[in-house]
N, C-alpha and C positions, 0 to 999 in steps of 0.2 A: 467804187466799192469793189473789193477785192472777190477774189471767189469763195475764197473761207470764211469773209462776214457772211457772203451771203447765205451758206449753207448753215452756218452760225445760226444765224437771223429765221433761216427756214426751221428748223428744229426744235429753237425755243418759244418763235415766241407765237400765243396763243393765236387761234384764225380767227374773224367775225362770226364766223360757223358755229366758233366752238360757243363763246362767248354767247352768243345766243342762243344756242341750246341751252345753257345751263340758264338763263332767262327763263326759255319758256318752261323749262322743268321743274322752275320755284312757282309758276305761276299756275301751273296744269292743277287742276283736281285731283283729288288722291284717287278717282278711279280711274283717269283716264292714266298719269302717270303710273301706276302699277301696269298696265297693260300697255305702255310704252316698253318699260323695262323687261317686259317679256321674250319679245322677236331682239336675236343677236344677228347682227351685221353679215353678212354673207364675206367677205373676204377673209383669210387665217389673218394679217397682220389687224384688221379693226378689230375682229373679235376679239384678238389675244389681248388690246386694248380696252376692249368693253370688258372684259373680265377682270382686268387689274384695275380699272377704274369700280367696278362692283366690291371689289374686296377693298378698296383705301376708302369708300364713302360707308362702310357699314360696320357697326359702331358694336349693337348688338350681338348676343349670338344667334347666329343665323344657318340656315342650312342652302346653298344655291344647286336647285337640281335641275342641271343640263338635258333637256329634251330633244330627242331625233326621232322624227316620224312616230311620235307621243310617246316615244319609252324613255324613260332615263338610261342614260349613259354616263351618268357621272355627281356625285355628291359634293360641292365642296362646304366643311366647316369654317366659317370665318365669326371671328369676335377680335372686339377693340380694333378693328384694321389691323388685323394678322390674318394669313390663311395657318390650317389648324391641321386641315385635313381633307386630300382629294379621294372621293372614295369609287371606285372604275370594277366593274364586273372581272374577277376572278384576277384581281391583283394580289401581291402578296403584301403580308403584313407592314406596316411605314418602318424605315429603320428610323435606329435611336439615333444616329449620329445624325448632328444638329449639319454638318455641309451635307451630307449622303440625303437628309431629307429635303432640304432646299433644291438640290439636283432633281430629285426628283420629280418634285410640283413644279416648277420649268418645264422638264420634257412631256409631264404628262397636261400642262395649260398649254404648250406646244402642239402638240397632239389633239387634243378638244379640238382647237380653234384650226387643226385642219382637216377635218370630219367634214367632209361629202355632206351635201343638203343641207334645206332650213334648221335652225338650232332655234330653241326657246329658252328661255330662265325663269322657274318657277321658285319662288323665296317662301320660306317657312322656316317659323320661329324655332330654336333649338331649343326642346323642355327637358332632355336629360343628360344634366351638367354635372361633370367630376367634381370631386372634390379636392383634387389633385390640382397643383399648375401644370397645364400642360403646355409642349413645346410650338413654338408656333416661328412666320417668318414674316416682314413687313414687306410691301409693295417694292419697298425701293431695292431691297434686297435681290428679290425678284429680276427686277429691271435691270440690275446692274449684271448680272449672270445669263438674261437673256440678249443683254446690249443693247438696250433702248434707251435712247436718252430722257432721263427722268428730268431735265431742269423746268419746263412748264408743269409737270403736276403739283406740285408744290404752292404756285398760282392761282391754279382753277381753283384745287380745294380751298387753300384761304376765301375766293372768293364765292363759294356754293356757301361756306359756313356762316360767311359774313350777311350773303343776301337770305337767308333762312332764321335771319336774326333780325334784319333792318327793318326798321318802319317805311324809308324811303329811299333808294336807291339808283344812281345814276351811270350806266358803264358803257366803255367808250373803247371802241379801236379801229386804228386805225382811219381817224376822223370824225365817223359816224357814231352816235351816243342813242341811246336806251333810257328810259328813266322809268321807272316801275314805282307801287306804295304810294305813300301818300303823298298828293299831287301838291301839297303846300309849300312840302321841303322842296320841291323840284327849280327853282328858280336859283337858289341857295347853295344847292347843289353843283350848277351848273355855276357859278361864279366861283366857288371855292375850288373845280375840277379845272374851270381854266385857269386860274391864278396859280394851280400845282403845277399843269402840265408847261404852263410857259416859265418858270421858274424853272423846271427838268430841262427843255427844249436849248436853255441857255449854252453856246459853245463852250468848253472846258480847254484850257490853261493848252494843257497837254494832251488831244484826244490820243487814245489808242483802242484796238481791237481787243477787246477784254471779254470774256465771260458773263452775259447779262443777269443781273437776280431781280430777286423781289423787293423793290423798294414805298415803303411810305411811311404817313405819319396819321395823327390821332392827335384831332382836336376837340379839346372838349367846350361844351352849348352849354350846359347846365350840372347842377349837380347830378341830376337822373340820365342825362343826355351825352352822346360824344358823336363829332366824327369820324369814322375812317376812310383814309384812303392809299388804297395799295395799285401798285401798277407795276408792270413788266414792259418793259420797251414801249409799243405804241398803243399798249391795253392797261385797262384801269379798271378803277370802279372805286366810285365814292359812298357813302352809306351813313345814314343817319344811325344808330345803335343805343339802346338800355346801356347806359354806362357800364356796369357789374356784368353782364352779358357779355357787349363787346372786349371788355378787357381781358375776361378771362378767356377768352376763345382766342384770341392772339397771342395770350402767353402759351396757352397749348400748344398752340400753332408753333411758336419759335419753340418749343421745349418739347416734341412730342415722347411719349410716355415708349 
């Protein structure tokens, strides 16, 4: 293997780490996961991570206030997975110009996430809404301005959205598999996941060194019923899904708003 796949290979594709975290984070109670999401990562590149994964998984309008040694140091407004608005003690007003603002929230999610000391994230609902559109900027936008390679998040979220939907779930990388919900599907599961992957695993005509994406398919059980399963290189996840649920959450998915 070359050294560019490997750095390739390192970049994209998701860890067992990741993969399981976002497991145990479907699985957690809703009080212990809020106080999970609280404490941010001590290093500036995790954080700057936890922050762009904060603003692409929250849907609502929301308000995320950055804590240092219990003061806020910082407000961001995010809705529909947009950031909207960072808001930092004695800044000046956001400009209108849609690149001068994106510049902006970069250097200033740059800056957060290299702030000295523990950080915390406290979330509260946003109750006073314009009437106006206002300007906003998406995750990827973001990443591509601060140079992170965005080709895994794309991944994960399909599959946080998938397993917050599924009655029965089974995910797998790098050999080792998980299987969560209801224990019935689980056998089912796990024969439909190895019958994908060894159908992928097949040698190709012509390999070459390509760009890996998100590939899968969607079978459907019943009229109420369907499977999904999506994977990226040597990670997956297979899912039982409400038909009308699952399908519309992957056209979102490919068509985002």
């Amino acid at each position: 293997m070359s050294a560019s796949k490997r750095k390739t290979q390192g970049k994209t594709v998701a860890t067992e780490d990741q993969l399981s975290r976002l497991l145990d984070r479907l699985s957690s109670a809703p009080e212990s996961l809020a106080a999970e999401r609280q404490s941010l990562p001590q290093s500036a590149d995790s954080r700057l991570q936890f922050l762009l994964r904060e603003i692409d998984e929250t849907v609502l309008p929301r308000h995320l206030d950055l804590l240092a040694s219990g003061h806020r140091v910082a407000r961001l407004t995010i809705s529909n997975r947009r950031l909207i608005d960072i808001d930092t003690p004695g800044r000046a007003a956001p400009p209108e110009d849609p690149q001068a603002m994106v510049e902006l929230f970069a250097e200033s999610l740059t800056k957060l996430a290299r702030m000295a000391g523990d950080m915390a994230l406290q979330v509260t609902r946003r109750t006073a809404l314009p009437s106006h559109p206002e300007a906003a900027c998406s995750v990827h936008t973001l990443e591509q301005l601060l140079g992170i390679e965005p080709s895994h998040i794309p991944f994960e979220r399909l599959c946080r959205q998938i397993e917050a939907k599924a009655l029965s779930q089974l995910a797998w990388t790098n050999g080792s598999e998980a299987a969560t919900g209801a224990p019935e599907w689980a056998p089912a599961l796990r024969d439909i996941a190895a019958r994908y992957r060894a159908m992928h695993s097949k040698p190709r005509k012509a390999p070459r060194i390509r760009p890996m994406r998100t590939e899968g398919i969607v079978l459907p059980l019943s009229d109420d019923l369907i499977v999904a399963i999506v994977s990226l290189a040597e990670n997956g996840l297979a899912a039982v899904l409400p038909r009308a649920e699952g399908l519309a959450l992957i056209a979102a998915w490919q068509h985002p708003a």
